[in-house]
C-alpha positions in Angstrom: -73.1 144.3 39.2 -69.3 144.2 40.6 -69.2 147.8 39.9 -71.3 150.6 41.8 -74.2 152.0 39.7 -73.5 156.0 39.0 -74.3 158.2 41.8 -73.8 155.8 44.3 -70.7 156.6 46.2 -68.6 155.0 49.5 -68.9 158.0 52.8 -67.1 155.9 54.7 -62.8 155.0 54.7 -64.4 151.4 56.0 -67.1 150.7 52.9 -64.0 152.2 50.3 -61.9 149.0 51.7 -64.2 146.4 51.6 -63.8 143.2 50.4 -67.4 142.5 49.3 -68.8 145.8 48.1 -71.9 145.3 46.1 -74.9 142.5 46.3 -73.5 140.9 43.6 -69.8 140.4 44.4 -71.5 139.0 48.2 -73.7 136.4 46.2 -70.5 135.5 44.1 -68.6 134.7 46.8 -71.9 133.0 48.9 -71.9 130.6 45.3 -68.0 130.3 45.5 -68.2 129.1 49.0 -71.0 126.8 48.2 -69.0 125.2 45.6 -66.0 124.5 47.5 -67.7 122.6 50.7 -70.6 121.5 49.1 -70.8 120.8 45.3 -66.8 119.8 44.4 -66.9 117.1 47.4 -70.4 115.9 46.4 -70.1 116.0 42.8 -66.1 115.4 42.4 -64.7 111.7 42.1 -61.5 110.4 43.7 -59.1 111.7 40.7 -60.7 115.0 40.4 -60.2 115.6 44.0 -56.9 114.2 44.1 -56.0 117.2 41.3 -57.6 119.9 43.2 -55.6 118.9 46.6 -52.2 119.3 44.2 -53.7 122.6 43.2 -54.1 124.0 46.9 -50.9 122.4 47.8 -49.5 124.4 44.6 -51.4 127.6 45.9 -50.1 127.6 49.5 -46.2 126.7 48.5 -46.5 129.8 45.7 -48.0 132.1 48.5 -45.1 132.7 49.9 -43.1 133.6 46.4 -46.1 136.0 45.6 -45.1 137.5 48.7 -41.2 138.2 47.9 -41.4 138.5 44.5 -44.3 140.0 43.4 -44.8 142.5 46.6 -41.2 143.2 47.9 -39.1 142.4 44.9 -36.9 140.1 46.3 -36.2 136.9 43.9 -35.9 133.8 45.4 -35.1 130.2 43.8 -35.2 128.3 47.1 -38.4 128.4 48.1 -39.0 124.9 48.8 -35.9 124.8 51.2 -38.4 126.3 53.5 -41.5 124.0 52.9 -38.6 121.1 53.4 -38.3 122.8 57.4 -42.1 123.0 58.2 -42.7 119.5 56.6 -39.4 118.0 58.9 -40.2 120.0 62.3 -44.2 119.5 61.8 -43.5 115.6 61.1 -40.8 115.2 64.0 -42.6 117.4 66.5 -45.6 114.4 66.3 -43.2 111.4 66.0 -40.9 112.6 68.5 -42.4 114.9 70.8 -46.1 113.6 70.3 -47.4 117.3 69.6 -51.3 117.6 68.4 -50.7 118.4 64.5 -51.9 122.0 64.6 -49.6 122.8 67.0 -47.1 121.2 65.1 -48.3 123.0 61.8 -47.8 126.3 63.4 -44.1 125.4 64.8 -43.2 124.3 61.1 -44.2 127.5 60.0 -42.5 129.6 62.8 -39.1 127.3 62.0 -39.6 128.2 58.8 -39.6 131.5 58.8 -37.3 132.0 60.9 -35.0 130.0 59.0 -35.8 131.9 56.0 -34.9 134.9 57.6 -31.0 133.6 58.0 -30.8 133.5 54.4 -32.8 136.6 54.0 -30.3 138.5 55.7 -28.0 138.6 52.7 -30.9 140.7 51.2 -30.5 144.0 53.5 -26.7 144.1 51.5 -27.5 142.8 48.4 -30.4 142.4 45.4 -31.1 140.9 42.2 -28.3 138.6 40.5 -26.5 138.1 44.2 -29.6 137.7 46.2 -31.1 134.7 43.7 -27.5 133.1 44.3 -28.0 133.1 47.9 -31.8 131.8 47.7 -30.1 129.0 45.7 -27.5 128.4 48.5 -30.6 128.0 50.7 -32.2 125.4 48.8 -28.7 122.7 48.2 -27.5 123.7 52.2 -31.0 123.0 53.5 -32.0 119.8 51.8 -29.0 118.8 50.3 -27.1 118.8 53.2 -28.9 119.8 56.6 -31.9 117.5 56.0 -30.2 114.4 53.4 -27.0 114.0 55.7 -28.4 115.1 59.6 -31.9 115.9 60.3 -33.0 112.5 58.3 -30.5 110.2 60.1 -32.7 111.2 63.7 -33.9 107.9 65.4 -32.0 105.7 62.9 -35.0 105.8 60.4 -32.5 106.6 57.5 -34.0 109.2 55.0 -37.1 108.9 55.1 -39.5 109.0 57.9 -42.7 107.2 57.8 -45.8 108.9 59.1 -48.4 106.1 60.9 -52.1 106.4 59.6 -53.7 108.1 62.4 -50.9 110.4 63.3 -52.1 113.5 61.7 -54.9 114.3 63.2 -57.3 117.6 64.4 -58.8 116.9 67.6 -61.6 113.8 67.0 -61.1 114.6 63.0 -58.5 111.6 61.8 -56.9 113.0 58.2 -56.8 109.9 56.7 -58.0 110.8 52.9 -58.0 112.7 49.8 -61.4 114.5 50.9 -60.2 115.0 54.7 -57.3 116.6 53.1 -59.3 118.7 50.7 -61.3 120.4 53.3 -57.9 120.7 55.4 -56.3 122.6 52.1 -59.3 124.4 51.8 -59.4 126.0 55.1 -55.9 126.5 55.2 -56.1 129.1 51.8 -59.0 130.8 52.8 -56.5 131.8 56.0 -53.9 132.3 54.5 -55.1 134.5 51.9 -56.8 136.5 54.8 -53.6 136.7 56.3 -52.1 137.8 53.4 -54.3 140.3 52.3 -55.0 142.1 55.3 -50.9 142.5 55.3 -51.0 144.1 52.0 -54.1 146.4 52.9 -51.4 147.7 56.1 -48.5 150.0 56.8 -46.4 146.7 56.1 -47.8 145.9 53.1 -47.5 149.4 51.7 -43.9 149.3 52.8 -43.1 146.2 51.1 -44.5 147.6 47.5 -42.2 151.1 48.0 -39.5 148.4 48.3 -40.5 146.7 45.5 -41.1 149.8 42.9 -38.1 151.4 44.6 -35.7 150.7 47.4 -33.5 153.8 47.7 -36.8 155.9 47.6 -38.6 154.4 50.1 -35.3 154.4 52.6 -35.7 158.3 51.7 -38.9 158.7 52.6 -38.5 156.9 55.9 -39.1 153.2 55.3 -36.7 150.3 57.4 -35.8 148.4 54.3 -34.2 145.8 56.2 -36.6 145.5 58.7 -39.1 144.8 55.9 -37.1 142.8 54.2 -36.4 140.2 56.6 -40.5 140.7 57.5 -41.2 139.8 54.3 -39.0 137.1 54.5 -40.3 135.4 57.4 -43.5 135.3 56.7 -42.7 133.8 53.2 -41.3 131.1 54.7 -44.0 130.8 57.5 -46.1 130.4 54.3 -43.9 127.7 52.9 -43.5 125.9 56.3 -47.5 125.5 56.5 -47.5 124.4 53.2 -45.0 121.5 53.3 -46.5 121.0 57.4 -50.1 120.4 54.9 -48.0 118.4 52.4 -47.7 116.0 54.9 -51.3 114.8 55.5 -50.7 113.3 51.6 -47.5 111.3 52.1 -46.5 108.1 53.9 -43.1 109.0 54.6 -41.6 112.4 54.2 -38.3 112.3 52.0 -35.6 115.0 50.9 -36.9 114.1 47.4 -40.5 115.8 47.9 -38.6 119.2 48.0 -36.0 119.1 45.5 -34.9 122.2 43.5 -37.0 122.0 40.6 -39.8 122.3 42.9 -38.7 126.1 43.8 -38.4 126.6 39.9 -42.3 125.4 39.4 -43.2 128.0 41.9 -41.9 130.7 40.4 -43.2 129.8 37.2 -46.4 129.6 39.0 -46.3 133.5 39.4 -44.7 134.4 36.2 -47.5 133.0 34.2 -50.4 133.8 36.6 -49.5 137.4 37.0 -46.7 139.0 39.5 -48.0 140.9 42.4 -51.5 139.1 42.0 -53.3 136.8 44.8 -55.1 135.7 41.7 -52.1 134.9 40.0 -51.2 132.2 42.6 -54.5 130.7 41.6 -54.4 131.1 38.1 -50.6 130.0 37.9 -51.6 127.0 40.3 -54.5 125.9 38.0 -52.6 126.7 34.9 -49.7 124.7 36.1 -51.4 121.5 37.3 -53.9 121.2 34.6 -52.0 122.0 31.3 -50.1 118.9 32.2 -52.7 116.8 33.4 -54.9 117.4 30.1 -51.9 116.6 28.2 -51.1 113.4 29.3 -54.8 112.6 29.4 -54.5 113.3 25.4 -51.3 111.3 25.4 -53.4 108.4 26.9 -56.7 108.6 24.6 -54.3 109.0 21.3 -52.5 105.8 22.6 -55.9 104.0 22.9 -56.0 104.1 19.0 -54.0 102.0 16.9 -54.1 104.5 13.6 -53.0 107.1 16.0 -49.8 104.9 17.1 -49.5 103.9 14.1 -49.4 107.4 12.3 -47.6 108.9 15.4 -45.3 105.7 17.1 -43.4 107.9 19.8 -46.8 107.8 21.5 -46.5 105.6 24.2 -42.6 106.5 24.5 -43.8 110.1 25.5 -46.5 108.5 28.3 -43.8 106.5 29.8 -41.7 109.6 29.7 -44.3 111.9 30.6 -42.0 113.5 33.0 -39.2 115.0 30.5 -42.7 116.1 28.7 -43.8 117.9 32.0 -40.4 119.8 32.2 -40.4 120.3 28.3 -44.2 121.9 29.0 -43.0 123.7 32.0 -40.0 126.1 29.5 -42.2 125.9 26.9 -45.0 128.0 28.7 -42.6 130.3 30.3 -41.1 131.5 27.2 -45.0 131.9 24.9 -46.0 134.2 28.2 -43.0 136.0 28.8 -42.9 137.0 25.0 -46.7 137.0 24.6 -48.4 137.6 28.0 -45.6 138.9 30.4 -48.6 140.4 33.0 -49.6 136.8 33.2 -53.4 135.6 33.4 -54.2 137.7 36.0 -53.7 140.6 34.0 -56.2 139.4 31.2 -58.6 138.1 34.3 -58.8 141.7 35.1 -59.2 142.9 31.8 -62.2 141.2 31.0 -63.7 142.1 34.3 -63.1 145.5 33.6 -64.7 145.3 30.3 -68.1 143.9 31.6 -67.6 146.7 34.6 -67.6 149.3 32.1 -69.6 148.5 29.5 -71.0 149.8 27.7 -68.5 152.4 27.5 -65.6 149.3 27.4 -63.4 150.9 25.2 
C-alpha cells in the first residue's frame, strides 16, 4: 500500500525524502497522470473543461497565499494586486515589446514579485492586524490606482487592452482554446508545485515554518526573519504573477475588473476551507470553491425547469438571475460551517482517512 509493510525500513536520508515511496503510491500517481493528459481531454466536454481551467487558475492564484499564510504566517488580503502585475507586464511585454509569451510569463512573475516585496517590507516591522492593512493598501494602490488611472491609459487603448488571437503563443503551439489552455494550466501546476515543494523540503522552507510557529524564537536561534520574509514574499507574488500571466490565455482583453478585491478574499477562503499549510488544501479549497457553486446553480437551473417547483418556490428564477449575490452569500456561508465545524480544513480530514486505511487494522 501507501504505507511500508513492517520490517521494511528507509537506510538511506534520500529514500526517507521521497516523493513516491512505495509501488503503489508510483502506480497512483502513473494513473493520476494518465488522467490528466489523456482521459479528462478525451472524455471531458467543452463545459467540463472550461470548469477545470477555473480550478487550475484557482490553484495557481491560491499558491502563492498557501505560501504566506499557511508556511510563514504572514496574512495577506491583496493577493490579486500581484496577479493584476504579471497579467499587465506579461500582456504589454507581447503588445508592446513583441516578447515570445514565455518569456513574457516569466517577466510577470519576476515584476510581481518584486513588487510584492515593496509591500512586504512593512512585514519585517510589523504582523498580524497592521500587516493585513498594508496587504489591503496593496491591493486599492495597485489596481485602483496604478493600473485604472496609468498603466491602462498606455497606447491610448483606454482600460482595457485587447489581446489579438494568435498573440499568445509557445513556439509553433498557438493557445487559442479551452483545451490548449488546459494543458498550458496543467503544466504550469505540476511546476509550480515542484517549485514549491522542493522549497519547503530546504533550509528556506524550514525557515519560513519557525517563522510561522514562532518569530522571536527562530530570530533566537539564528534565523533572518526579514530576509525570509521578504523571500517568502517574492516568491508569493512570483506565484501570483504566473498566475494572472496564465489568466491571460482565457481573456480577450485584460481589464482592472478581472482582479478586483474580492478576488484576494476568495483566495484566502480557498485555504481556510481546504486546510492552512497544505499543498492539498489549495486543491481541495480550489475544487471546493469552484464546484459548490457551480452545482448550485446547476440545481437552481433544473428546479426552474419545473413549473410545480416555481410554483411552490417563485424566487427561483430571481436567484438564477442573481446567482452572483448567491455565490457571495455561498462564499460567508461556507467560511463560517468550517471555521466552527472543520477549522483544519479538508485537507485535514483527506489525511485522516488516509491514515486510517494506512493503519488499519489497528486504525484506532
Amino acid at each position: 500500500m501507501s504505507y511500508l509493510p513492517c520490517g521494511v525500513y528507509h537506510q538511506y536520508y534520500q529514500q526517507d525524502h521521497a516523493w513516491w515511496k512505495t509501488k503503489f503510491v508510483w502506480g497512483k500517481m502513473i494513473l493520476l497522470f494518465v488522467t490528466i493528459f489523456l482521459l479528462i481531454p478525451q472524455f471531458a466536454g467543452y463545459y467540463l473543461i472550461g470548469v477545470i481551467n477555473v480550478i487550475g487558475y484557482t490553484i495557481l492564484s491560491a499558491m502563492g497565499v498557501q505560501l504566506l499564510i499557511g508556511y510563514c504566517g504572514q496574512v495577506t488580503l491583496g493577493h490579486s494586486a500581484f496577479l493584476a502585475i504579471g497579467a499587465y507586464t506579461c500582456t504589454l511585454s507581447m503588445l508592446q515589446l513583441n516578447i515570445p509569451y514565455p518569456i513574457a510569463m516569466i517577466l510577470g512573475g519576476i515584476v510581481g514579485g518584486l513588487w510584492s516585496v515593496l509591500f512586504g517590507l512593512p512585514s519585517a516591522r510589523v504582523k498580524g492586524f497592521y500587516l493585513i492593512m498594508t496587504t489591503m493598501a496593496a491591493q486599492f494602490i495597485t489596481v485602483e490606482f496604478f493600473i485604472t488611472q496609468y498603466v491602462s491609459q498606455i497606447g491610448g487603448r483606454g482600460v482595457a487592452f485587447s489581446i489579438p488571437p494568435g498573440t499568445v503563443k509557445i513556439g509553433p503551439w498557438v493557445i487559442k482554446s479551452d483545451m490548449d489552455v488546459y494543458y498550458l494550466m496543467a503544466i504550469l501546476i505540476i511546476l509550480s508545485i515542484l517549485v514549491l515543494s522542493n522549497l519547503l523540503r530546504s533550509k528556506i522552507g524550514r525557515a519560513w515554518i519557525a517563522i510561522r510557529d514562532n518569530d522571536i524564537a527562530a530570530e533566537t536561534m539564528g534565523v533572518n526573519i526579514v530576509y525570509y520574509k521578504l523571500l517568502a514574499f517574492f516568491v508569493a507574488g512570483f506565484f501570483g504573477g504566473i498566475a494572472g500571466a496564465f489568466w491571460v490565455t482565457s481573456l480577450a482583453a485584460v481589464s482592472p475588473e478581472h482582479f478586483h478585491f474580492g478576488w484576494s478574499l476568495w483566495l484566502v477562503g480557498v485555504i481556510l476551507i481546504g486546510g492552512v499549510g497544505s499543498i492539498h488544501g489549495i486543491f481541495f479549497g480550489a475544487m471546493f470553491m469552484t464546484l459548490i457553486p457551480e452545482g448550485l446553480k446547476f440545481l437552481i437551473f433544473i428546479l426552474t425547469q419545473n413549473p410545480i417547483f416555481v410554483d411552490l418556490m417563485p424566487f427561483l428564477p430571481l436567484l438564477l438571475e442573481k446567482f452572483l449575490f448567491v455565490k457571495e452569500a455561498t462564499f460567508g456561508l461556507a467560511i463560517a460551517l468550517f471555521l466552527i465545524f472543520e477549522p483544519n480544513g479538508i485537507s485535514y480530514r483527506w489525511w485522516q482517512i488516509k491514515n486510517y486505511f494506512n493503519l488499519w487494522p489497528f486504525s484506532y
